[in-house]
C-alpha positions in Angstrom: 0.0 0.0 0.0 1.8 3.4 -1.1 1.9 5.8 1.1 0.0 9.2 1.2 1.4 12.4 1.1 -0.8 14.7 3.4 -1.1 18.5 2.6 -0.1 20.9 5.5 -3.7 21.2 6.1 -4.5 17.9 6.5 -1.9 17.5 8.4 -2.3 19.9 10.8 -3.5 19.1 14.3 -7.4 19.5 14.8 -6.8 21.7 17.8 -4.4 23.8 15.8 -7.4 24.6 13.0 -10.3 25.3 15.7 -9.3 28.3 17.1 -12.1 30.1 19.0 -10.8 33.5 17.5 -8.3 34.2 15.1 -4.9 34.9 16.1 -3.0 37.6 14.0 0.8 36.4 12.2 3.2 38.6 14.1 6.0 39.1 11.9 7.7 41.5 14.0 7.9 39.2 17.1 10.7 41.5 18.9 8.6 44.8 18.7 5.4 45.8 20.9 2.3 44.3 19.9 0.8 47.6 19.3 3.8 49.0 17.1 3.1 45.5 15.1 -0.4 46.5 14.5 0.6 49.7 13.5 3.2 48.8 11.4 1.1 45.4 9.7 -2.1 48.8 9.3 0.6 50.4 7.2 1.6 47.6 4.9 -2.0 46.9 4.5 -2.6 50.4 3.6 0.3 50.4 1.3 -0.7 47.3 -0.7 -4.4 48.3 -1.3 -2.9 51.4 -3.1 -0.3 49.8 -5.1 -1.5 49.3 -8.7 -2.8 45.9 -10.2 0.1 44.4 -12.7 -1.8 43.9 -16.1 -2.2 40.1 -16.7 1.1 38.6 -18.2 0.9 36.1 -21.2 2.7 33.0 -20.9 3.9 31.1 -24.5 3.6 27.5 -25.0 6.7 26.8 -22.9 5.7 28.6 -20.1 8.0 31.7 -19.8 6.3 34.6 -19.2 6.2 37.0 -22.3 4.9 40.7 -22.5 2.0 42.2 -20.4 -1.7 42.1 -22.4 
């Protein structure tokens, strides 16, 4: 019998996936929480102004080519 390969959310523990509220990523674990909110409010900020990239073509071998 082969063996199956489990994705990370399959194999995550049940416990880990039930959380009663959600729990923010801190990627700034060494600063204050509240500097992290303020800085992760920024980035958010900063991304929904950034312009969408026009959809990029790919050729028959798979390399991206020039914007549509």
């Amino acid at each position: 019998m082969a063996k199956r390969i489990l994705s990370r959310r399959e194999a995550a523990p049940p416990a880990a996936l039930n959380h009663s509220r959600p729990i923010p990523p801190r990627p700034w674990r060494s600063l204050p929480p509240e500097t992290q909110t303020q800085m992760a409010q920024l980035l958010a900020e900063l991304l929904r102004r950034m312009h969408p990239r026009p959809p990029i073509r790919e050729s028959a071998d798979g390399d991206p080519s020039e914007p549509v």
